[in-house]
C-alpha positions in Angstrom: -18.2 1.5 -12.4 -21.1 -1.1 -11.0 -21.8 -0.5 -6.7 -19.5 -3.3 -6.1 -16.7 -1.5 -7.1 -17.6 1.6 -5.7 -17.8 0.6 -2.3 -14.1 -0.4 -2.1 -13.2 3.2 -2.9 -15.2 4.2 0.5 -13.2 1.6 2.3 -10.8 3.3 5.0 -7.1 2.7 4.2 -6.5 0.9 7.3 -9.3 -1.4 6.8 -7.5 -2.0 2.9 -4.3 -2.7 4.5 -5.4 -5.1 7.3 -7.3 -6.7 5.1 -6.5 -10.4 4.1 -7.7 -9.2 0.5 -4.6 -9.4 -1.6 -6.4 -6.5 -4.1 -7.2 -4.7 -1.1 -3.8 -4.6 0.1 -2.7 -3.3 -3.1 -5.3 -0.6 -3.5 -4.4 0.7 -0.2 -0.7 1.0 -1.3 -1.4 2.7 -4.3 -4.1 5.2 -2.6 -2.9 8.8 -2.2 -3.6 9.5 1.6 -1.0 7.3 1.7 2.1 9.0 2.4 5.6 9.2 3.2 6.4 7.8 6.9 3.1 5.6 6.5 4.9 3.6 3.7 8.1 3.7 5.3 6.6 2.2 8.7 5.2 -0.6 6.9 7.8 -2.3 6.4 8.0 -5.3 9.0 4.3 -6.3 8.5 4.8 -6.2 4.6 6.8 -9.2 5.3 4.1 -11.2 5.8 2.0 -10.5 3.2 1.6 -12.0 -0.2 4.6 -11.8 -2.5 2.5 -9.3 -4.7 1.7 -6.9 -2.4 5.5 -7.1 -1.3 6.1 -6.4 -4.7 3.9 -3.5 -4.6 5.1 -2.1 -1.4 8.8 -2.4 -2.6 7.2 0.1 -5.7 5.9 2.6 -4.1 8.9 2.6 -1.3 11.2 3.1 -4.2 9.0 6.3 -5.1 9.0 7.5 -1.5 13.0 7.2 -2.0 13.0 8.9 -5.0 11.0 11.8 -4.0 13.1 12.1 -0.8 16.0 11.6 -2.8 17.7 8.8 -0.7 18.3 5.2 -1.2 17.0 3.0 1.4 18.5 -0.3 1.7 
């Protein structure tokens, strides 16, 4: 792992998700402080992000659905 890549794991999750950084955006999806309520509140400003981190989002909602064991529509 070179120091580039290092740094973005010290990178707060807000700043990741605010970020206009597409892999950014999806890092901070997929990063395990995320949890629950914090995906589920996402969901109007995941509108206007990229397709892929839509994409993403839609993922690990599903998850979050799965684990609570509902279907949210």
């Amino acid at each position: 792992m070179n120091l580039e890549t290092r740094g973005i794991c010290y990178i707060s999750v807000d700043k990741k998700r605010k970020s206009n950084d597409i892999v950014l955006n999806i890092l901070a999806l997929v990063d395990k402080r995320v949890g629950k309520k914090r995906i589920l509140s996402m969901s109007a400003k995941m509108k206007l992000k990229h397709p892929v981190v839509q994409y993403f989002y839609e993922l690990r909602r599903d998850h979050c659905d799965v684990i609570l064991g509902q279907k949210i529509s």
